[in-house]
C-alpha positions as CSV (number, residue, x, y, z in Angstrom):
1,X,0.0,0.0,0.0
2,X,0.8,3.6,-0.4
3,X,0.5,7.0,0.8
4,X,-2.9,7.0,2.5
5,X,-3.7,3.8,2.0
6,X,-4.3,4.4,-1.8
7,X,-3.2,1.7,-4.0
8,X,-2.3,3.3,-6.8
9,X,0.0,5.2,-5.3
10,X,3.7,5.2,-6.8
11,X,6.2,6.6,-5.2
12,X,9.8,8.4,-5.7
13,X,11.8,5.2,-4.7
14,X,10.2,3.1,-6.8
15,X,10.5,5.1,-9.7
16,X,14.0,5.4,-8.9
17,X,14.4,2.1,-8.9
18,X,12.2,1.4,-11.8
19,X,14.0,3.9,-13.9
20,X,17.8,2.0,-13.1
21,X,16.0,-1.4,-14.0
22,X,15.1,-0.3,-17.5
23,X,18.2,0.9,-18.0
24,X,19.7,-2.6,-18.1
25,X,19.7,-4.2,-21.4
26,X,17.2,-7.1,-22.0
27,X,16.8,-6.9,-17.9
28,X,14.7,-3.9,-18.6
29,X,12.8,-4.5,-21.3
30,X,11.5,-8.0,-19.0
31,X,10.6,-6.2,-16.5
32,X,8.2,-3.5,-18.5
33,X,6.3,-6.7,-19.4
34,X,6.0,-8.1,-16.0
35,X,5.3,-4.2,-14.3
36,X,2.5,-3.5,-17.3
37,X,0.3,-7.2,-17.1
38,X,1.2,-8.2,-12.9
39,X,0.5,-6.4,-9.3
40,X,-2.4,-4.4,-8.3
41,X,-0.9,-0.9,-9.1
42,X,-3.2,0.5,-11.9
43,X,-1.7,3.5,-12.2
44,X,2.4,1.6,-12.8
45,X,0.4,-0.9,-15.2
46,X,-0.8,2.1,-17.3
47,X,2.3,3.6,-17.7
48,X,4.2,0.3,-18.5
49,X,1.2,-0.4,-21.1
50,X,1.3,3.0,-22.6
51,X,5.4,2.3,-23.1
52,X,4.9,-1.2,-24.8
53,X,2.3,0.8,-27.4
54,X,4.6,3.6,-28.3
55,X,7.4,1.1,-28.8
56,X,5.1,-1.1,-31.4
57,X,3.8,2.5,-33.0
58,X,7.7,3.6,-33.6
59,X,8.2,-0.2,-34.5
60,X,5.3,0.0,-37.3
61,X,6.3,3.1,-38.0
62,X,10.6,1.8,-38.6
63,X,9.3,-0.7,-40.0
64,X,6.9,1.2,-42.6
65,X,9.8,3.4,-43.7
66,X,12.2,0.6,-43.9
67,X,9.7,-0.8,-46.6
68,X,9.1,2.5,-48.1
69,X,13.0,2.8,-49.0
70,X,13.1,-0.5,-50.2
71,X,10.7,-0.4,-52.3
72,X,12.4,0.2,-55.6
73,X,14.1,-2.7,-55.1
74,X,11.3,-4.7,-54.1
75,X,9.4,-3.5,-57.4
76,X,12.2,-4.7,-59.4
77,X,12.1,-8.2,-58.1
78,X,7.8,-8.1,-58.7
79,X,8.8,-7.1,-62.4
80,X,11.6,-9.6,-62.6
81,X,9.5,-12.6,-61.2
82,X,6.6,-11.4,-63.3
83,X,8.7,-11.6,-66.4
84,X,10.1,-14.5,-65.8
85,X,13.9,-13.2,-65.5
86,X,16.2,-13.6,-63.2
């Protein structure tokens, strides 16, 4: 429990300690998973959730661009395959 007895209280500490934990490679990036889906805190799940969804939007997004400047070359291998050369 918290402050007051309110649950979804988070305090400095543990953002302290939450913010060194994600810092460590592969470490970190466990332990977003296990704070957004386990525990009682709504308020730490939230945050943790909201995290994991910007990191799939900028993922979509990398990997939208990636396919957008790959594209000629992507083309080229439709026309090639289409044409039957090689």
């Amino acid at each position: 429990m918290g402050k007051g007895g309110n649950k979804n209280f988070v305090s400095f500490w543990f953002w302290m300690f939450a913010l060194f934990v994600m810092a460590i490679p592969c470490v970190g990036f466990i332990m977003m998973i296990i704070w957004a889906f386990a525990g009682d805190n709504e308020s730490r799940k939230n945050y943790f959730r909201a995290l994991i969804a910007w990191g799939l939007i900028f993922m979509a997004l990398w990997i939208g661009l990636m396919a957008l400047g790959f594209w000629p070359l992507i083309q080229q291998q439709i026309e090639s395959w289409l044409h039957g050369t090689k």
